[in-house]
N, C-alpha and C positions, 0 to 999 in steps of 0.2 A: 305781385310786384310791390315796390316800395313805396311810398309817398315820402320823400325827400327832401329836405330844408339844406340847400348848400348856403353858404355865407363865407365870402372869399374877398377880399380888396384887389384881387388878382384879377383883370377881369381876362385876359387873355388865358388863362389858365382851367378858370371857370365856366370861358365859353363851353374850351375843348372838353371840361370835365362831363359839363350838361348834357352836351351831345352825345357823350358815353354812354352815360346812364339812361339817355329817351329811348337809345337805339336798341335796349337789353329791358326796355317796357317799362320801366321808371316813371313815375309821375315828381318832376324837379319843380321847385319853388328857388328863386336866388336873391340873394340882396347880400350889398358888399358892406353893410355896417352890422357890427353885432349887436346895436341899443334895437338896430328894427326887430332883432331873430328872437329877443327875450319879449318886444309886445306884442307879436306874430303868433308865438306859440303859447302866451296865456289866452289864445282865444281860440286861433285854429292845431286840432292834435296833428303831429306828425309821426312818421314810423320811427323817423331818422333823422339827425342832425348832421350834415359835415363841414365841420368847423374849422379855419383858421387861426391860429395862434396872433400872428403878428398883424395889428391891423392897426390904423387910426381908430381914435375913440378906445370901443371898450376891448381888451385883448381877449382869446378863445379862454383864459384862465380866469377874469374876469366875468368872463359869460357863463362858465361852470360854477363863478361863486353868485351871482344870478341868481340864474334857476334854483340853485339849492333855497337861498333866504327865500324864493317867492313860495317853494314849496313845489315845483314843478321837476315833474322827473323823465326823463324820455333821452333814448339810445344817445349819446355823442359820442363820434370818433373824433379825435384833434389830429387838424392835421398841420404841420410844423414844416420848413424848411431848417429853423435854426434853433438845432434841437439841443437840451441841456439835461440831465440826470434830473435836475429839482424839474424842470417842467412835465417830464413822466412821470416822478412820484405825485408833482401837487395834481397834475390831471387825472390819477387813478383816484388818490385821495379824494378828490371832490366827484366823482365817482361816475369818469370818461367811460365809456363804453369799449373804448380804446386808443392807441393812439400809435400815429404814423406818422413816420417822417418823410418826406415831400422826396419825390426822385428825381432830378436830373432835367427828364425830358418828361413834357404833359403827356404824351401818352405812355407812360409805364404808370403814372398815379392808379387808372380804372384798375389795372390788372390788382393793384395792391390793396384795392378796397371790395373788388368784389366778391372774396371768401370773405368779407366782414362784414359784409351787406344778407348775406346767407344768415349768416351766425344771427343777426338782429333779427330779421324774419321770425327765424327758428326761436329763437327767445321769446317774443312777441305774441306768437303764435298763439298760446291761450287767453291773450288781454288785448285788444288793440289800441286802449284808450288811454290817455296820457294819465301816468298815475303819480299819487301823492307821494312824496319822500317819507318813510317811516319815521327816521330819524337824523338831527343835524350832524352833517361831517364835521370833522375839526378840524378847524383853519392849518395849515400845514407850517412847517418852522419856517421862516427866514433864513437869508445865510447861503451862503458860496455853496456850489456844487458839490454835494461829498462821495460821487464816485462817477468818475470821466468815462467817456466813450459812448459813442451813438453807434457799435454792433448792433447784432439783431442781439447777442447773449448777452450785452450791456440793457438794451431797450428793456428784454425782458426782465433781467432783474429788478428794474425802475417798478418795471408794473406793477409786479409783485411784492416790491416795497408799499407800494402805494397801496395795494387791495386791502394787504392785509394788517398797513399799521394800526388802524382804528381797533384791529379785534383786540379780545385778551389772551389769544390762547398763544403756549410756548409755540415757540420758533425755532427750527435748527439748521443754522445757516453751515452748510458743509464745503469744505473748497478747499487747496492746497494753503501752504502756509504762505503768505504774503499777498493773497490775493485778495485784502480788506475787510475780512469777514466783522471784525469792532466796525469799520464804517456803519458799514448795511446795517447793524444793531441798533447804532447811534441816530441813522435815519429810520426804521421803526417806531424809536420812543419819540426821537424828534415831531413825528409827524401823527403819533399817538394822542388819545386825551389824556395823559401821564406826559406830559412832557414838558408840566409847567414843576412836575415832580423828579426826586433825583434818578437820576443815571449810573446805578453803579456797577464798577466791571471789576473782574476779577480771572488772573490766566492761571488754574487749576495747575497747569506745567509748569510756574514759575516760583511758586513757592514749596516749601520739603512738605512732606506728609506729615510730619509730627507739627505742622505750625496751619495746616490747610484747616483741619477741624475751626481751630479758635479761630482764622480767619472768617469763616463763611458764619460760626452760631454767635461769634464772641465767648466771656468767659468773665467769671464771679473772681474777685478778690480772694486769692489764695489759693482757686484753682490746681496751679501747677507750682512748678521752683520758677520765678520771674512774674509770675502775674499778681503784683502788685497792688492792682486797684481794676475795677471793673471796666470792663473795654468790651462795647457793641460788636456786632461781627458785621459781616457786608447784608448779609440778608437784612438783618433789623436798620441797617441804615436806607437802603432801598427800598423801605415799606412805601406804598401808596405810588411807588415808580416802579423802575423795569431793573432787575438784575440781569446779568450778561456773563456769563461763565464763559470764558475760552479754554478750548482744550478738554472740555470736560468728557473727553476716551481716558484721560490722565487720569480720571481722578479712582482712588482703591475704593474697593468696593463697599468695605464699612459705611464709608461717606455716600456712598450712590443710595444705601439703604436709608438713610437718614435724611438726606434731598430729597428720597421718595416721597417720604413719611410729612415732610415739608409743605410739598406739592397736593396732597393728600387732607390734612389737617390743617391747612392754613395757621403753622405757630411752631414754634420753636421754644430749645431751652439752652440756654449758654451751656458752655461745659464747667463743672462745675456747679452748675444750678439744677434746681426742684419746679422754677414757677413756670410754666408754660407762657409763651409772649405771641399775641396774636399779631401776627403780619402780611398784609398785602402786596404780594407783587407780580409781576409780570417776568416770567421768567425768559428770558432768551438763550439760549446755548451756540458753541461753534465749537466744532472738530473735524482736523485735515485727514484724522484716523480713519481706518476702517472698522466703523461698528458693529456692521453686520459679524465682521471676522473675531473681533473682540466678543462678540455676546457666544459664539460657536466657543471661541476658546478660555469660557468661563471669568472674563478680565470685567463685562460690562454689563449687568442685570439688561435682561431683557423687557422688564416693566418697567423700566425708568426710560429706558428706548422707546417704547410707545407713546409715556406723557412727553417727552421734552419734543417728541416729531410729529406735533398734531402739525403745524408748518413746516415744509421742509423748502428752503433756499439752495441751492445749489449755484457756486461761483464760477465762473470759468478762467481758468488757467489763463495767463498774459497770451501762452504759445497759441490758444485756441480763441483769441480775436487781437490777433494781432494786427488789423484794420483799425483799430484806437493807437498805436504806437506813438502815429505824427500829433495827437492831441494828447496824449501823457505826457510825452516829451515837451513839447511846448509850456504846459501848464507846471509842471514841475522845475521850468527853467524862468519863468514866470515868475513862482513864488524865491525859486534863489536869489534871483536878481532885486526882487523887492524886499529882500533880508538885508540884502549886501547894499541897498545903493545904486545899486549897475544898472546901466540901459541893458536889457534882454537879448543879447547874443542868438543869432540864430543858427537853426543845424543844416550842416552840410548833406546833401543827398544820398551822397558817400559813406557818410557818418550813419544816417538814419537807415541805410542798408544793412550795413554793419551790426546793427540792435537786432533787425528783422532778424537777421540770420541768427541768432543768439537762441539759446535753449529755454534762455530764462525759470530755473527750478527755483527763485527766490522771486519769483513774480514781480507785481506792484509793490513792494516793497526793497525788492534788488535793483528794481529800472529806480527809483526816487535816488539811490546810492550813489550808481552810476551816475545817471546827472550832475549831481549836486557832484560830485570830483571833476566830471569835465568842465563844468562852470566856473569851479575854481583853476583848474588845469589849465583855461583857454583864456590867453588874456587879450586878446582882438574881440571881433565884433562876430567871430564865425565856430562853431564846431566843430573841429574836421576830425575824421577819423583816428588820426593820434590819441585827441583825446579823451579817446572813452579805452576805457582799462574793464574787460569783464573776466568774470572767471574762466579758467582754463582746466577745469576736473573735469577728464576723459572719461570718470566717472558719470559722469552726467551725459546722457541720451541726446544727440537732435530727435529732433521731431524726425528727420528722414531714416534716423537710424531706430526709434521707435516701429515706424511704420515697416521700415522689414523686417523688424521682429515679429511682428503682428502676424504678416504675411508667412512667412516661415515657420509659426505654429501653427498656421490655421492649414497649410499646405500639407503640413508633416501630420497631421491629424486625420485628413483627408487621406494621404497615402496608405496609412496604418489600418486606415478601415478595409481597405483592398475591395470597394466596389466599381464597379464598371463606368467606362465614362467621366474620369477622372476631369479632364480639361471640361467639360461641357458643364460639368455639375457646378465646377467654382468658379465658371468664368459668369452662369446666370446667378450664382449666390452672391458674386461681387456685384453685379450689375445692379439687382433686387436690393440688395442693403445699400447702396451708392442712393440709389432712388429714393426710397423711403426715407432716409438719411434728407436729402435735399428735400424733399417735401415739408419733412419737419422744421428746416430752418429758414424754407422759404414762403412758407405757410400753406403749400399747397398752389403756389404762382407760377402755372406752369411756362410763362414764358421766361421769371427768372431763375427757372429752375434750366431752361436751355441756353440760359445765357451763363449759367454757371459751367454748367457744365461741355460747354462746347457744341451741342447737338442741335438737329433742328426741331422747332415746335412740335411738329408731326411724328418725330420719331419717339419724342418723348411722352407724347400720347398712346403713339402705341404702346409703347414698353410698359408705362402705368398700366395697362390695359392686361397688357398679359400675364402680368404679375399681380393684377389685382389689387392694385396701392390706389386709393381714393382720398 
């Protein structure tokens, strides 16, 4: 079992919490300021930290940059009621163990911490002793939230912002179009040791192929008919910071040979030129393409696919955490209003119904549209469903009309094969991926996996059992 450091200003929270964790063999230590928990553990080791964010004195974020300056390293989960994007990337960045957001009622917290109390254990398990940080984190950026929602697919994103801005290696952030993918970039480098260095981005989709070359190497005086005088490309301006390709399934293949060769030799040569030019950067990539599809149909070298996805990010569709809506909505009404002048108009329930149901195939980038028309659209102090104006292409899928497609091939699939037991076989295959599915998003919590899904504790036990999902 664990040896435990909770630290909480909560005390009615922390009773309940303490009690959790004695009664599951825990050994807890408490105190509700965080200047006590940073001279507590320069002297006595602990397994675990679990920490609060918002406190009088020094805040959980404060206490992670603590420990680092003292040189002191040991498991923390942060845990948060009033959770922001920047507060999961700075808490990975300074290098949280993890981090949760606070539920509701005190007894749902235990359940949420104690697959992460496992996971510390099991890390631990070869060292028990409080160890020295290798190397200093870098202070993280300043600055307004740069991607809303407290889902669990929003939280993870953060984390994975977080883990991995310090590294150097490429990044490929993949997700439909409008679902941010420049942000998450922009918070990488932000939060990178390159981020006092430039940031340059370039949409591989947005410029013609004959002008892509001299964009990305630059280009020698006389070059081509127009190049005039010598002009840097984006690579050589990005040196010593992060490039950011968007799009790059777009780009022809001559150019993926040459970005290889980039990646490769750390240097480059204008076009038009002889001198080889040494440069440092940090590459990040994004495409809503299918790579895998493009490298089969000869569009996308498949060695250049291995360097750009030593990271791989994955966004999720607006339609798939649509539980962030009411805080898009607000913050994007938010900043309308503070463009314009205007007290902040709120949305009617009706109106915010209205988004839910929406298919949204322009994501976070179609929901900002909409807004900002009905903010101008609505000249009271309210929302209402009038006016929001979304697309109307029948062309475009619901999500309910997605999912009986889904159903309907995986049925007709099943039919075609003609074996026995037709109903029995897809009604446990449904059940078995439902399961698994929920485990994954609920981390394995199996009472909020029975509160999702409707069922009781016990049944869902069983059903784990029989199907062998752990």
């Amino acid at each position: 079992m664990a040896s435990i450091l909770l630290i909480d200003d909560d005390v009615e929270l922390a009773e309940a919490l303490r009690g959790e964790l004695q009664s599951h063999g825990h050994a807890v230590e408490y105190l509700d300021r965080g200047e006590q928990g940073t001279e507590l553990l320069a002297r006595v080791p602990f397994d675990l930290v679990l920490l609060d964010n918002k406190m009088p004195g020094m805040t959980g974020i404060e206490f992670l940059e603590s420990l680092r300056d003292q040189g002191i390293e040991v498991p923390v989960i942060l845990m948060t009621s009033f959770s922001t994007s920047d507060t999961a990337i700075q808490a990975m960045n300074l290098g949280a163990f993890d981090y949760v957001i606070k539920p509701d009622r005190h007894d749902q917290l235990f359940p949420e911490l104690a697959p992460l109390i496992r996971d510390v254990l099991e890390w631990r398990r070869p060292a028990r002793e409080v160890r020295v940080a290798s190397a200093i984190v870098p202070r993280p950026m300043e600055g307004p939230a740069l991607v809303i929602g407290k889902s669990r697919a929003m939280v993870k994103v953060c984390k994975e912002i977080g883990l991995f801005a310090r590294s150097g290696d490429t990044v490929l952030i993949r997700g439909e179009t409008g679902t941010g993918k420049e942000l998450v970039a922009r918070a990488l480098h932000g939060n990178s040791p390159r981020k006092s260095k430039p940031f340059v981005a370039l949409n591989c989709a947005g410029i013609p192929d004959s002008l892509l070359e001299s964009e990305l190497f630059g280009c020698e005086k006389g070059a081509f008919t127009g190049a005039d005088k010598l002009r840097k490309g984006k690579i050589e301006y990005a040196s010593g910071g992060t490039l950011f390709l968007d799009e790059i399934g777009d780009m022809r293949v001559d150019l993926q040979v040459k970005l290889l060769r980039v990646l490769q030799e750390r240097r480059i040569e204008r076009v038009g030129g002889n001198e080889p030019i040494e440069v440092d950067i940090r590459l990040l990539s994004a495409t809503h393409c299918d790579l895998e599809q493009a490298i089969r149909d000869g569009k996308f070298r498949q060695d250049l696919s291995f360097r750009l996805n030593r990271v791989t990010l994955r966004l999720p569709a607006l339609r798939e955490r649509l539980e962030d809506l009411p805080e898009l909505v607000e913050y994007f009404l938010a900043r309308a209003a503070a463009a314009a002048g205007r007290p902040r108009p709120e949305i009617a329930e009706a109106a915010l119904e209205r988004l839910r149901r929406h298919a949204w195939p322009g994501n976070i980038r179609e929901l900002e549209n909409v807004i900002s028309r009905a903010f101008w659209v609505a000249r009271g102090p309210q929302i209402l469903p009038g006016h929001i104006e979304l697309a109307t292409d029948s062309s475009i899928p619901s999500p309910e009309a997605e999912m009986q497609a889904g159903f309907q091939k995986i049925i007709a699939a099943a039919w075609e094969a003609a074996e026995p037991g037709l109903w029995p076989r897809l009604r446990d295959r449904l059940e078995c991926e439902l399961l698994r599915f929920a485990m994954e998003q609920c981390g394995g919590n199996q009472t909020q996996i029975a509160e999702r899904l409707d069922m009781a504790r016990n049944t869902v036990i069983k059903r784990l059992q029989a199907y062998d999902l752990k």
